[in-house]
C-alpha positions as CSV (number, residue, x, y, z in Angstrom):
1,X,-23.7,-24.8,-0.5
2,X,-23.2,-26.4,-3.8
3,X,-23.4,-24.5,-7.0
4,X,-24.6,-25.3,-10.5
5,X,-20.6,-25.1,-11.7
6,X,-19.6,-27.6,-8.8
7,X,-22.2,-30.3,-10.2
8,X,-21.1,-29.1,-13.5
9,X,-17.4,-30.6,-12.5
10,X,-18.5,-34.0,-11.4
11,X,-16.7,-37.1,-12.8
12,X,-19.7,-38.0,-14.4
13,X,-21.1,-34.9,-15.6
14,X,-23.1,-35.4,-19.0
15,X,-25.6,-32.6,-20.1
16,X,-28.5,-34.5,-20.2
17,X,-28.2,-35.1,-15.8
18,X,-29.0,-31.2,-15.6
19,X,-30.4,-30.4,-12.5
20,X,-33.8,-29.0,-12.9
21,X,-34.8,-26.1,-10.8
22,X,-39.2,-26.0,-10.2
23,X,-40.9,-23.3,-7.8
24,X,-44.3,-22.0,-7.5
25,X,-46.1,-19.3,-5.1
26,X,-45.6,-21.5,-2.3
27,X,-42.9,-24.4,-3.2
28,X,-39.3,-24.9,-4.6
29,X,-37.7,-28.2,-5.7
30,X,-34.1,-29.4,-7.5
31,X,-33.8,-32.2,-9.2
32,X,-30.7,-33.4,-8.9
33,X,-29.8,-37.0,-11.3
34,X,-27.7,-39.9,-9.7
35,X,-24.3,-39.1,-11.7
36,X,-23.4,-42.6,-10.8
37,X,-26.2,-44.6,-12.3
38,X,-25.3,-47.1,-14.7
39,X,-21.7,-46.7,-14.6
40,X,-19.7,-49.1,-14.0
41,X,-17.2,-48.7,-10.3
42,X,-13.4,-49.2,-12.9
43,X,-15.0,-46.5,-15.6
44,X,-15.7,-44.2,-11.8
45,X,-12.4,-44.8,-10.4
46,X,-10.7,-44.2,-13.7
47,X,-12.0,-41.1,-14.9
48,X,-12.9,-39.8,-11.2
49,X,-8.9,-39.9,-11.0
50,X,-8.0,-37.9,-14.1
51,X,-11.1,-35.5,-13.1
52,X,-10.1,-34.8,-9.7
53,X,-6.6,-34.2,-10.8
54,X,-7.6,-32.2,-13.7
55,X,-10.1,-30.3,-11.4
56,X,-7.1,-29.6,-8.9
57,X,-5.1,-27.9,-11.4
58,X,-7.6,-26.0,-12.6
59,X,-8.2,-24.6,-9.2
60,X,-4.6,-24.0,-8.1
61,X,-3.4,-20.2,-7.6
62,X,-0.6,-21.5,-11.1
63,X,-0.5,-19.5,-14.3
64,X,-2.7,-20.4,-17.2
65,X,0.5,-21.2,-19.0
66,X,1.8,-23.9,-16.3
67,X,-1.6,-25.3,-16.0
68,X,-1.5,-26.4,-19.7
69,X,1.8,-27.5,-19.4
70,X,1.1,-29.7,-16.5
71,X,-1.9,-31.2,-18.2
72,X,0.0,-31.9,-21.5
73,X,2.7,-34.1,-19.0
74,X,-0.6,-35.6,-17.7
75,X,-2.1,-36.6,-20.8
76,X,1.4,-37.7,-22.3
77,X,2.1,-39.8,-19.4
78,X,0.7,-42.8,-17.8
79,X,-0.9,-43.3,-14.0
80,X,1.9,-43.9,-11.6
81,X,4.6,-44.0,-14.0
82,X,7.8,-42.4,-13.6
83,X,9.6,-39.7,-15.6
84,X,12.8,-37.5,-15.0
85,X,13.1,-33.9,-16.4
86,X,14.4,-35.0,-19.5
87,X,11.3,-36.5,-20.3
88,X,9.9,-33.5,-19.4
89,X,12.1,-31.0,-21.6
90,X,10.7,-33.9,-24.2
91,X,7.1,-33.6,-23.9
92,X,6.7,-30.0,-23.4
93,X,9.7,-28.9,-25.0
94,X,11.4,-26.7,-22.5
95,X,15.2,-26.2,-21.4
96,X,16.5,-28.4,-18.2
97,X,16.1,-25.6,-15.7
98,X,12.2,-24.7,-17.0
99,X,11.5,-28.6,-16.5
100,X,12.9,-28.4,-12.8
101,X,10.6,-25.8,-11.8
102,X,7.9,-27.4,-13.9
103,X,8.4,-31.1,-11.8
104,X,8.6,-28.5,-8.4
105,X,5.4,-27.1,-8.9
């Protein structure tokens, strides 16, 4: 079953695509908008990465605190590229041993 909050997490979520709910004595319809229409396939793939890893995160049994930290390293760092912990005790600012548990999570 898909909930209102799952289609609110989409990659291509905007406000304006929300669904519309419509029932009567004897009827019920859902509109639900193509979240794809008139995007283009690299601006999908793009941002449908950085959603679904942001979305994962989000989701994972982590502390609020590590979540945020984990993001930051996301958004500091580029797709693919590689960093060591002291890159790590860079961005976020954290001693060598907090960065290793940080990379292991």
């Amino acid at each position: 079953m898909i909930l209102k909050d799952d289609y609110h997490r989409t990659v291509n979520y905007r406000p304006e695509l929300e669904p519309e709910f419509y029932s009567d004595a004897s009827s019920y319809w859902v509109t639900l908008y193509n979240l794809n229409y008139n995007i283009s396939i690299e601006e999908i793939s793009a941002g449908g990465q950085k959603q679904l890893f942001e979305n994962k995160v989000n989701e994972s049994q982590l502390s609020m605190l590590t979540k945020k930290k984990i993001l930051q390293l996301y958004g500091q760092l580029s797709e693919n590229m590689c960093f060591s912990r002291a890159d790590v005790m860079r961005i976020i600012g954290i001693t060598s041993s907090s960065a290793g548990e940080l990379i292991k999570k």
